[in-house]
N, C-alpha and C positions, 0 to 999 in steps of 0.2 A: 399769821405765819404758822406755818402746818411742825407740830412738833415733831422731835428727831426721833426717829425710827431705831426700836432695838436691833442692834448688831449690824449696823451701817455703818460703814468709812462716809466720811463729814470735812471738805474744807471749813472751818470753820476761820472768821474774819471781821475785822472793826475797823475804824479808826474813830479819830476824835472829832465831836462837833466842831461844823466848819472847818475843820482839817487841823483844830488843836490838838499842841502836843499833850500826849500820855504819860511821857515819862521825861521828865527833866533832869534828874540824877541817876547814877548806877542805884540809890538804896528804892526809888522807884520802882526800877524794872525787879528789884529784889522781892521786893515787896506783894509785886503784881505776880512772880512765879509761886513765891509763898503761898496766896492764896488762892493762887490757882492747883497748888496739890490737896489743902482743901477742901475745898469745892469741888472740883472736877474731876480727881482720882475716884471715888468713888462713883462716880456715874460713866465716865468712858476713859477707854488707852489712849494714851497718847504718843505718836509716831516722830511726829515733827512741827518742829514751832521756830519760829523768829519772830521777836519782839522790833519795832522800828517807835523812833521817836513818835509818831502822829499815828499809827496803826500797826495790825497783830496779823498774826494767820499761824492756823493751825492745824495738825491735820490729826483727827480724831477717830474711835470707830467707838459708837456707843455699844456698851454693856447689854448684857439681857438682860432681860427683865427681872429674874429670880435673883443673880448677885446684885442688882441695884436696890433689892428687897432690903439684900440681907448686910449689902454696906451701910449703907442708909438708915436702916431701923436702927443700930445699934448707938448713932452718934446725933439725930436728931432729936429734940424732945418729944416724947411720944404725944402728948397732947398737940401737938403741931403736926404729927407727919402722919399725913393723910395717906394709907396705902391705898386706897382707891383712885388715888390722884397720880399714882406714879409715871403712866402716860407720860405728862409731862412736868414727872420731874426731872429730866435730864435739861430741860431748858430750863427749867426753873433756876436750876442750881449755877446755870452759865451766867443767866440773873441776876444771880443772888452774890457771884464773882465780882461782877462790874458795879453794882450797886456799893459792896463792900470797899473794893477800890476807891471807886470815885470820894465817895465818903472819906477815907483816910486822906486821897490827894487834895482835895478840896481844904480840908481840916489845914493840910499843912501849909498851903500856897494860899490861903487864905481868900479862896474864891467860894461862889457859891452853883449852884444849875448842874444840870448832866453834864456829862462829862464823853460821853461814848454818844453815837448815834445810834437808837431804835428802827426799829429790832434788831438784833446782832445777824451779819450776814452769814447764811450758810447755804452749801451746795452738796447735793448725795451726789457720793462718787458711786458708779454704779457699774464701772469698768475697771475691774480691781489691776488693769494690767497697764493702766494709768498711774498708779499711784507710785512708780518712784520718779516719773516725769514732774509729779507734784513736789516729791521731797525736794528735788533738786531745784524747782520754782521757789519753794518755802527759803530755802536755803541761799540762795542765789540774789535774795530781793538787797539787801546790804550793798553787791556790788552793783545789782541794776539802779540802785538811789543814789551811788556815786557815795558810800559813806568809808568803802572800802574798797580797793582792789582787788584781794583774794576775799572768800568768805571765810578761810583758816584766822583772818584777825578778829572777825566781829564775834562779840563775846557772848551777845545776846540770842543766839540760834542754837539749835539740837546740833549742827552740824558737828563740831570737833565730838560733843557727849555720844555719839552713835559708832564710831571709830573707838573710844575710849574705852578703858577696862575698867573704871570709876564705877563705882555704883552709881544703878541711875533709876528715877521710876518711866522713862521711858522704854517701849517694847524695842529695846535696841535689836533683839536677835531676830525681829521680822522684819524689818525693815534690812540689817544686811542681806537676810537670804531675799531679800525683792532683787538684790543686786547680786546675787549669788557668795559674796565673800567683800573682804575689809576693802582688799585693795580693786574691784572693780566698783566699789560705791566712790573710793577716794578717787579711780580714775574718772569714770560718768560724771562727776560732779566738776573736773577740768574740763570739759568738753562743753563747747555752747552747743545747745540745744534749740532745734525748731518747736516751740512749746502750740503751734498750732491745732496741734492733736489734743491738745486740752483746754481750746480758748473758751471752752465751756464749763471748766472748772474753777479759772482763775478769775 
């Protein structure tokens, strides 16, 4: 699998072996965001995400090179972080997420084996004038699984955190101007959409 490219937008996506679920409780999905600031902060921004019982998506744009240097140096042991390796370490660290995961849910549910299916799915978005058709895919998946009617109840998506004045480590203020302001992301995101123009991203 070809590692992530610095300063790419990234669908990035899982689910569970043979379509096991991920997360059984709220302190699950807690847990999986927890270490997903982590792990992942330091290597890419994060735009938008929804967590679902049996699988993830996310939409990413990996860091440069030099701030992933300078995140990264400072909270790795130095004896382990190989700066000739950093290529890939932005997968590494995605890795190093779900490995950590799986470890804790395993531990707790008293099971054993992987947990996620390899390699973790990703897709370069390369037509950046795609990417609020994706937010609102990411966003929407809740009510396309029938777990909610609106996406305003599910609790486990970016959606309400990108409208909201909460501190958040998502890049909330690119993602509204993709929509130009609060209220045409809240309205775009009422609207069903032909997602055909990105059946190659989802």
């Amino acid at each position: 699998m070809q590692a992530l490219e610095f300063g790419r937008y990234y669908h990035i996506y899982n689910r569970g072996v043979n379509s096991c679920n991920l997360f059984e409780e709220n302190s699950n999905f807690e847990h999986f965001l927890h270490l997903y600031e982590k792990y992942i902060l330091p290597v890419a921004d994060t735009f938008a995400y929804c967590l679902m019982s049996n699988h993830f998506h996310f939409l990413v744009r990996i860091k440069e090179e030099k701030e992933i240097l300078t995140n990264l140096s400072g909270i790795q042991n130095p004896d382990r972080f190989n700066r000739f390796n950093i290529p890939n370490r932005p997968s590494k660290q995605f890795s190093n997420l779900f490995n950590a995961y799986t470890k804790a849910f395993n531990k707790r549910n008293n099971r054993t084996g992987p947990l996620f299916e390899r390699p973790f799915k990703r897709i370069l978005i390369e037509n950046e004038a795609y990417l609020r058709y994706l937010v609102y895919y990411i966003h929407h998946n809740p009510v396309k699984h029938g777990f909610v009617e609106d996406m305003i109840e599910y609790p486990w998506s970016s959606y309400l955190t990108v409208s909201s004045p909460k501190k958040t480590n998502l890049k909330r203020e690119d993602v509204i101007n993709w929509f130009e302001d609060v209220e045409n992301y809240q309205y775009f995101h009422k609207v069903e959409h032909d997602l055909d123009k990105i059946k190659d991203l989802i």
